[in-house]
py3Dmol code that shows the C-alpha trace and the ligand (Angstrom):
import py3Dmol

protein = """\
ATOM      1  CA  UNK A   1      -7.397 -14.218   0.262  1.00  0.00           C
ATOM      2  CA  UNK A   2      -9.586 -15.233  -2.565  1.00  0.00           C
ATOM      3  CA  UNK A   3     -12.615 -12.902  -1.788  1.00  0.00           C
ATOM      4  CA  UNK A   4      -9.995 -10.098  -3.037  1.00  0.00           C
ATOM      5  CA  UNK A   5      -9.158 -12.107  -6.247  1.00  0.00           C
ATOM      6  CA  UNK A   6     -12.842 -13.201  -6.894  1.00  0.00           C
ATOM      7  CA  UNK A   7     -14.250  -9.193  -6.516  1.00  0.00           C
ATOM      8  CA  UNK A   8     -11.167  -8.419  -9.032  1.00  0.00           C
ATOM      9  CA  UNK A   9     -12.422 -11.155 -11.448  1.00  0.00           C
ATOM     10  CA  UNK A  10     -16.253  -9.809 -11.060  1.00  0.00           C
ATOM     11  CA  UNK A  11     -15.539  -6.051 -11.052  1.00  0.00           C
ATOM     12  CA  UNK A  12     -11.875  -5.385 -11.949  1.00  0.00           C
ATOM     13  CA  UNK A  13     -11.104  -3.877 -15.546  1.00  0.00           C
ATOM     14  CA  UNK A  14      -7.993  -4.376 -17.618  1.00  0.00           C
ATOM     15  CA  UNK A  15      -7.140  -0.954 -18.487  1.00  0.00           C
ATOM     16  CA  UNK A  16      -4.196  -0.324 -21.564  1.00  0.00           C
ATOM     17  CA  UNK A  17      -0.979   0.199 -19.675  1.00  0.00           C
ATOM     18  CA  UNK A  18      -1.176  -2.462 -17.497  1.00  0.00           C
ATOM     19  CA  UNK A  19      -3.527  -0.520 -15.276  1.00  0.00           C
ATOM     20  CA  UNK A  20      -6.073  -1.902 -13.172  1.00  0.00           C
ATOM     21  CA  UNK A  21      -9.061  -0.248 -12.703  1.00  0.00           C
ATOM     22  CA  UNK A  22     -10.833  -1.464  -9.186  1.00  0.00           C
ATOM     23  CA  UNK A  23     -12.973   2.044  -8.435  1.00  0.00           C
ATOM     24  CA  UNK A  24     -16.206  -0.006  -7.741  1.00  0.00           C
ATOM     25  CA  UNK A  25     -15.164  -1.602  -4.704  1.00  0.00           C
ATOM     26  CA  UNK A  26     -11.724  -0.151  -3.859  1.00  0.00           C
ATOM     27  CA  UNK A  27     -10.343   2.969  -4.594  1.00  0.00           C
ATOM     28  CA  UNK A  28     -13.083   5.442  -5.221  1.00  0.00           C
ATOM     29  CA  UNK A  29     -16.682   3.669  -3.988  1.00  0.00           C
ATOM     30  CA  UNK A  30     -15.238   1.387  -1.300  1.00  0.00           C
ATOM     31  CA  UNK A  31     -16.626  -1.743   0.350  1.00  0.00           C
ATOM     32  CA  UNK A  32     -15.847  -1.410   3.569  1.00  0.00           C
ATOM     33  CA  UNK A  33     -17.329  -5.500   4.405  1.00  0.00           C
ATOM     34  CA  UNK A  34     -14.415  -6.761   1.930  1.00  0.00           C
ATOM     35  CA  UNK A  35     -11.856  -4.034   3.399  1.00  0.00           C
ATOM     36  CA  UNK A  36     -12.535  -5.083   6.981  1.00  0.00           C
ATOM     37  CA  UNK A  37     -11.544  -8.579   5.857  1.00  0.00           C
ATOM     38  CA  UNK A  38      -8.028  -7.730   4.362  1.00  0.00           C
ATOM     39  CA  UNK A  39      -7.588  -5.988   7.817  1.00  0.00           C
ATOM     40  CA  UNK A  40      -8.600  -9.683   9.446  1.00  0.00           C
ATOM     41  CA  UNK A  41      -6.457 -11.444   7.206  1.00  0.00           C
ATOM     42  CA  UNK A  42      -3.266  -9.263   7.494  1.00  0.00           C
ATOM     43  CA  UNK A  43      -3.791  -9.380  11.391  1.00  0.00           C
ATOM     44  CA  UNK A  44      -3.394 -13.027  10.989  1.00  0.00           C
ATOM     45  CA  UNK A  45      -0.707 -12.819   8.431  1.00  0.00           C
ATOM     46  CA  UNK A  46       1.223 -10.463  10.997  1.00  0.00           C
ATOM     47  CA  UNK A  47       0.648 -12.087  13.989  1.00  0.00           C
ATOM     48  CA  UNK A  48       3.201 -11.486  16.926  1.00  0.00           C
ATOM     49  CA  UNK A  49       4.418  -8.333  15.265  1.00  0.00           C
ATOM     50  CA  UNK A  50       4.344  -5.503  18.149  1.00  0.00           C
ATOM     51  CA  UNK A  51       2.959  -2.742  15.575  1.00  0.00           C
ATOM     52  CA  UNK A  52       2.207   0.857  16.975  1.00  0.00           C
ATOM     53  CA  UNK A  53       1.564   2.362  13.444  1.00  0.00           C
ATOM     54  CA  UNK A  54      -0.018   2.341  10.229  1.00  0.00           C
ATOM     55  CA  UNK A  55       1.227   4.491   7.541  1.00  0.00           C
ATOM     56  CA  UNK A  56      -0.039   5.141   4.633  1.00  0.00           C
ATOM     57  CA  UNK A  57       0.185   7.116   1.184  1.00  0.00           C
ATOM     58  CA  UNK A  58      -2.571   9.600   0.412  1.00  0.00           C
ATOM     59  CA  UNK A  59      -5.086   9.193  -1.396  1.00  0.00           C
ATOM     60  CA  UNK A  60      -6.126   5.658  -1.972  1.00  0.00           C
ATOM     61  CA  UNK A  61      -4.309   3.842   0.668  1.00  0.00           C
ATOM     62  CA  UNK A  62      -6.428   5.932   3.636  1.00  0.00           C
ATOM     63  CA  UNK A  63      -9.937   4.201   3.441  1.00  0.00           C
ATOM     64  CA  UNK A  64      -8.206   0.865   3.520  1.00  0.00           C
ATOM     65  CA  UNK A  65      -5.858   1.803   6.117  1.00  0.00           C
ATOM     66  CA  UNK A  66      -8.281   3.188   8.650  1.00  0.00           C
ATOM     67  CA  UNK A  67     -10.656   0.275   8.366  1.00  0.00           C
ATOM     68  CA  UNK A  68      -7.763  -2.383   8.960  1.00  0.00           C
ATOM     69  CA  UNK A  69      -6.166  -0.443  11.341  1.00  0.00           C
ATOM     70  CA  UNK A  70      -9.377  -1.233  13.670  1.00  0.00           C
ATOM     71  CA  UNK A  71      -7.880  -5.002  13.981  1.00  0.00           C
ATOM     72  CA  UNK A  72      -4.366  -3.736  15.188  1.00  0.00           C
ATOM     73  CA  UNK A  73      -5.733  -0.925  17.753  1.00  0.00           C
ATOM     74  CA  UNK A  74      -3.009   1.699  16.514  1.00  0.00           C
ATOM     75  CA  UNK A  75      -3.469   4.967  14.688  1.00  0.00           C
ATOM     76  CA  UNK A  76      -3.185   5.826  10.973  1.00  0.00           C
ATOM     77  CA  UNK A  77      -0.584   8.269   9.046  1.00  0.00           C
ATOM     78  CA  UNK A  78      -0.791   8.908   5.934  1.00  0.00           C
ATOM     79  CA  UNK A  79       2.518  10.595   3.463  1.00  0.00           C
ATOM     80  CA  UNK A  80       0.543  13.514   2.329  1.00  0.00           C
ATOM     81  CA  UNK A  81       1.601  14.704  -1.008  1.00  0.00           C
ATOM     82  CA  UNK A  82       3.101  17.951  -0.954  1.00  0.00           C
ATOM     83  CA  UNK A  83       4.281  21.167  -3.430  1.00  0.00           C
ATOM     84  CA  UNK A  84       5.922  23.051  -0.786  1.00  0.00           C
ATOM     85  CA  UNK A  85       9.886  23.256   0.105  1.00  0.00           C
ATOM     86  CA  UNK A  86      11.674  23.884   2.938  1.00  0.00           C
ATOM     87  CA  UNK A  87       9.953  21.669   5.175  1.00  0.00           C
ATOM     88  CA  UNK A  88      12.706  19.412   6.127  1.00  0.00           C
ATOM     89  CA  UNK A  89      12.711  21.121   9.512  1.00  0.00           C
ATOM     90  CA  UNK A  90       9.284  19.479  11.221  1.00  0.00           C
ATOM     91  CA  UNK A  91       8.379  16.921   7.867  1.00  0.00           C
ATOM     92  CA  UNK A  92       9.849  13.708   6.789  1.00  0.00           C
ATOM     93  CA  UNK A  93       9.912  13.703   3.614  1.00  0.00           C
ATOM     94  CA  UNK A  94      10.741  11.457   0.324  1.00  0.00           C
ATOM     95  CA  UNK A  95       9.925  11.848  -3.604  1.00  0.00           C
ATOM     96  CA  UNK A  96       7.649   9.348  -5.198  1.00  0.00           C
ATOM     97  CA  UNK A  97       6.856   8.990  -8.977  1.00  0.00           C
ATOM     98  CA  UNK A  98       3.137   8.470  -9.293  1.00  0.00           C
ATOM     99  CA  UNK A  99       2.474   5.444 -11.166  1.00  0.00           C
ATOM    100  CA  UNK A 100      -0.806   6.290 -12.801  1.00  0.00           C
ATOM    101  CA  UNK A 101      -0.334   9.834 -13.340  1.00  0.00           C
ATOM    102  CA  UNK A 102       4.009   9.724 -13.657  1.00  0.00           C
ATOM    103  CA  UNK A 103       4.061  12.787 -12.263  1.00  0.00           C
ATOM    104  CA  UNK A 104       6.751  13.365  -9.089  1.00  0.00           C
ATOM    105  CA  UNK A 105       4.859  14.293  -5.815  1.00  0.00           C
ATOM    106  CA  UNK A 106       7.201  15.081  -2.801  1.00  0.00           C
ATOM    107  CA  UNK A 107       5.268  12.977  -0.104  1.00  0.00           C
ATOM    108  CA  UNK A 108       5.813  14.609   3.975  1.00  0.00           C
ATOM    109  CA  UNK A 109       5.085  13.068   7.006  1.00  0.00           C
ATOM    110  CA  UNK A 110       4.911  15.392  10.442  1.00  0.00           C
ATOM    111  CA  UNK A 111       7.737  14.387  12.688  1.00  0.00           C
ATOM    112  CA  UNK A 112       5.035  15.095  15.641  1.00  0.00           C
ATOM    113  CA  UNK A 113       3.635  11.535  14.305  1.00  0.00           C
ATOM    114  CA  UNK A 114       6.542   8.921  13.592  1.00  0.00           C
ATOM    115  CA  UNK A 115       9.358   8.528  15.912  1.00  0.00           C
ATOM    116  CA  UNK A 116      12.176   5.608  16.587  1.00  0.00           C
ATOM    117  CA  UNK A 117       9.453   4.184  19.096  1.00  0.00           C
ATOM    118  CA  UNK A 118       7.088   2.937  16.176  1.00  0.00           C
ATOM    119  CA  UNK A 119       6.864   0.137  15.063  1.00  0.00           C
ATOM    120  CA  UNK A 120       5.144   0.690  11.345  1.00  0.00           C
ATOM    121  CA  UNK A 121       3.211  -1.219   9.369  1.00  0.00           C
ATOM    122  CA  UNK A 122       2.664  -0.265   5.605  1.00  0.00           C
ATOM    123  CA  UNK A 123      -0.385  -0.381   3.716  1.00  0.00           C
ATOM    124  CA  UNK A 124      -1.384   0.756   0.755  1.00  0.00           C
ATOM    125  CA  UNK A 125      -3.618  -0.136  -2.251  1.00  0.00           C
ATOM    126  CA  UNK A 126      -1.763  -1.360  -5.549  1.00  0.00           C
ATOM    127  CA  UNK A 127       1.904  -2.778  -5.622  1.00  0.00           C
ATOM    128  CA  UNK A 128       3.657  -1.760  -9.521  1.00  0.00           C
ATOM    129  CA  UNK A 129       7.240  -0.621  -9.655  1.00  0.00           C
ATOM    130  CA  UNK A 130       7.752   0.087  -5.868  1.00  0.00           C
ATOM    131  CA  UNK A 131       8.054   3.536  -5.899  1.00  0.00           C
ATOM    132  CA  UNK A 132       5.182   4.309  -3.548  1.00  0.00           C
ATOM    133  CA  UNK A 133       6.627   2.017  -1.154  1.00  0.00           C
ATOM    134  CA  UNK A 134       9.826   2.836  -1.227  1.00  0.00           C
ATOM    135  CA  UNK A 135       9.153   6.688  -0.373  1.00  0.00           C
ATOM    136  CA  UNK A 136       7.237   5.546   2.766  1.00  0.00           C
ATOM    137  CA  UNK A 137      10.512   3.360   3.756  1.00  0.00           C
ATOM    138  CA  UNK A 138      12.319   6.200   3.559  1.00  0.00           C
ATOM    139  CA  UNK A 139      10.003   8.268   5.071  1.00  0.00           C
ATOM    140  CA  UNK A 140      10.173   5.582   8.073  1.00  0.00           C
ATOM    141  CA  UNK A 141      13.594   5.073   8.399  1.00  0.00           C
ATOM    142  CA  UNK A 142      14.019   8.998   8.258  1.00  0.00           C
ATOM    143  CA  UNK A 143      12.415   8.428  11.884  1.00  0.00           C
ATOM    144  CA  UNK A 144      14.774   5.844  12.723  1.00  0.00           C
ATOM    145  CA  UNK A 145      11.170   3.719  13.407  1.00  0.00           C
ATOM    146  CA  UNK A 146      10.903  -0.120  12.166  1.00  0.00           C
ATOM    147  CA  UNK A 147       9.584  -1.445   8.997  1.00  0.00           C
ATOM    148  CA  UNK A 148       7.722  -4.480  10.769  1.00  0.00           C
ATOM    149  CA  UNK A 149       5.497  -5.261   7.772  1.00  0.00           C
ATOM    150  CA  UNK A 150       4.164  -4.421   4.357  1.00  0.00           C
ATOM    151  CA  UNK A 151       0.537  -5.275   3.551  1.00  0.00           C
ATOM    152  CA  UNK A 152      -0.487  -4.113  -0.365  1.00  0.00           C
ATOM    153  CA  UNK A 153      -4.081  -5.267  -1.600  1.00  0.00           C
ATOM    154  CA  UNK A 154      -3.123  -5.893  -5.214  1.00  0.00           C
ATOM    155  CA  UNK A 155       0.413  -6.288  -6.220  1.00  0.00           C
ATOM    156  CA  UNK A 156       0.927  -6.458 -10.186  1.00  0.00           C
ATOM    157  CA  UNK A 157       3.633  -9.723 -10.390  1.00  0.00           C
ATOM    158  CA  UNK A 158       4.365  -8.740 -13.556  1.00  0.00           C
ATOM    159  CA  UNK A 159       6.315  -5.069 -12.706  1.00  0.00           C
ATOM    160  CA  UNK A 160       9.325  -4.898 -10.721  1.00  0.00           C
ATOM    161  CA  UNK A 161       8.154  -3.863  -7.046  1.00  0.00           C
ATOM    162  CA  UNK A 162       7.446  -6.652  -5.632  1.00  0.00           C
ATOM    163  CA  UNK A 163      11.050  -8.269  -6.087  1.00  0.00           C
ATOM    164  CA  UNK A 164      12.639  -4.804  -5.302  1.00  0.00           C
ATOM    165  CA  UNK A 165      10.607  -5.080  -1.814  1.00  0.00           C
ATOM    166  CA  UNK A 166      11.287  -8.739  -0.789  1.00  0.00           C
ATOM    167  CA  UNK A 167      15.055  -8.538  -1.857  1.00  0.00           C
ATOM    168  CA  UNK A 168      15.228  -5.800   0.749  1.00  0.00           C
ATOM    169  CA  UNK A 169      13.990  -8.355   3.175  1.00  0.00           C
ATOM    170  CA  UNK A 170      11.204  -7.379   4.250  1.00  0.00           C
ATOM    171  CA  UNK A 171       7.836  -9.097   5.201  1.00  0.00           C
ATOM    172  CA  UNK A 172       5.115  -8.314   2.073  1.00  0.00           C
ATOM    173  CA  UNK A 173       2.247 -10.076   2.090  1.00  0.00           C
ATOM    174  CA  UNK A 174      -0.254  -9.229  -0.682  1.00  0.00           C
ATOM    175  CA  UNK A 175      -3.687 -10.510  -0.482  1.00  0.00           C
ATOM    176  CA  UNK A 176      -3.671 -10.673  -4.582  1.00  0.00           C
ATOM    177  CA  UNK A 177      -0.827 -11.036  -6.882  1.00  0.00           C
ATOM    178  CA  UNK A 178      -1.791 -10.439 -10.438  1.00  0.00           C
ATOM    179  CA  UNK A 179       0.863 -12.508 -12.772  1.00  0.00           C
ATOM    180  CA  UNK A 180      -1.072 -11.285 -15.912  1.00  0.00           C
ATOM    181  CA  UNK A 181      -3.537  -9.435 -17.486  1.00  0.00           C
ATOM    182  CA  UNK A 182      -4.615  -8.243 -20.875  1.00  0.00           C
ATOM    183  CA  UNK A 183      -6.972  -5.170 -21.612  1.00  0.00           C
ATOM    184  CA  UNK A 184      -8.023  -6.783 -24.570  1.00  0.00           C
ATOM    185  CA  UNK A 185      -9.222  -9.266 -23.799  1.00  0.00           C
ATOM    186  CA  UNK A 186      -9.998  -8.659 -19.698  1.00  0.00           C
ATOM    187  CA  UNK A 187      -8.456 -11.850 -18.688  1.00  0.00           C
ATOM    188  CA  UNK A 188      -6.740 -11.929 -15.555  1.00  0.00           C
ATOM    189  CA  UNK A 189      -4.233 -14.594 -14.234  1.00  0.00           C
ATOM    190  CA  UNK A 190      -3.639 -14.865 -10.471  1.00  0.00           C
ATOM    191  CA  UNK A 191      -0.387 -16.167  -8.312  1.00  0.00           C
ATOM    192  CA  UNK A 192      -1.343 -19.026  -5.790  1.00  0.00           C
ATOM    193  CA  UNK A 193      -0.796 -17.581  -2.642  1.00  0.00           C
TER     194      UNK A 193
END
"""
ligand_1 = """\
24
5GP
P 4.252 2.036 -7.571
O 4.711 3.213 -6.770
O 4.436 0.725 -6.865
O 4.790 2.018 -8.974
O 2.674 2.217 -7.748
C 1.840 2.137 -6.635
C 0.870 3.287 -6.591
O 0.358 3.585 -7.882
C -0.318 2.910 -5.715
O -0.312 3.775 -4.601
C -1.542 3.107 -6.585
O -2.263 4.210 -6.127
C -1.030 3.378 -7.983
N -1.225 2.230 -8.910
C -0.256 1.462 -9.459
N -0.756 0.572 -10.319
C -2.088 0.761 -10.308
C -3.174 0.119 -11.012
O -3.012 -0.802 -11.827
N -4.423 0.570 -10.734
C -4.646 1.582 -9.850
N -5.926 1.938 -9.647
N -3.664 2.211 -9.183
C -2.392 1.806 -9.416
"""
view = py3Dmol.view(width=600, height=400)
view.addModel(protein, "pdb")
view.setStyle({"model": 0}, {"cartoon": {"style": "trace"}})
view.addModel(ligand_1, "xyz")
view.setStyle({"model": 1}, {"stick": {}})
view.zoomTo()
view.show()
């Protein structure tokens, strides 16, 4: 998926703390043209999977989510992040450490909207040490649905989520791995996929 990689190269910055910042064309003004084709790309890349769902972790994952979910014809949940308690009654719910802000967000999940029917596919923007991901797994197999897939935009090689996720088995394609990058000087390195 090299249009991905090439709009990192042109617009991406190396931030210190191995964070990438991608707000021009991803995560805060989004180009819907280059979103549409991840969504065309992970169709292809999950091809003969019988997916009835596309979850989601608020906020960055949504805009890619919705516009990809056009290609598979299913709706879109997203884990809302939540302060409240006492929800296990009607929420699925799961703790995730925020990455870029380390702070601990319960995320929660309506059980009116995943049930042992669905058949989920994951999406979400950035791939680092899993945690993210991990909560929405949970949050799935809370609902006794299927993880049928896991589609991340840009997974960071170089932190420990990516192993964590395919030693569980399951199917993660990412349409750009980053293997190395350096804030000082703004190079980038990419995996061949
Ligand atoms: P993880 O839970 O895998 O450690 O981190 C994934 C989450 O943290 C993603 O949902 C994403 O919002 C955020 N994130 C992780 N690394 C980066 C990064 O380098 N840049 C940006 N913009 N977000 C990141």
């Amino acid at each position: 998926m090299n249009c991905l990689q090439e709009r990192i190269v042109r617009d991406g910055i190396v931030k210190e703390g191995n964070v990438l910042k991608v707000d021009s064309f991803l995560n805060h003004q989004m180009d819907i043209n280059l979103f549409n084709e991840m969504g065309l790309e992970w169709k292809k890349r999950f091809q003969g999977k019988n997916i009835t769902k596309i979850l989601t972790i608020e906020a960055s994952g949504i805009g890619i989510a919705c516009v990809v979910a056009q290609h598979f014809g299913v709706p879109v949940v997203f884990a809302k992040k939540s302060q409240s308690i006492n929800l296990e009654g009607e929420m699925y719910t799961a703790e995730v450490e925020s990455f870029t802000h380390k702070k601990k967000n319960q995320v929660i999940v309506s059980k009116k909207f995943l049930d042992k029917n669905d058949h989920v596919l994951l999406i979400d923007d950035f791939l680092a040490n899993g945690c993210a991901l991990l909560g929405l797994i949970q949050i799935v197999h809370s609902a006794g649905a299927t993880v049928e897939g896991i589609g991340i935009a840009v997974e960071k090689g170089f932190q420990t989520g990516g192993r964590i996720i395919r030693n569980l088995g399951y199917q993660l394609e990412s349409l750009a791995i980053v293997d190395q990058m350096d804030h000082l000087t703004g190079e980038i390195k990419f995996r061949n996929i």
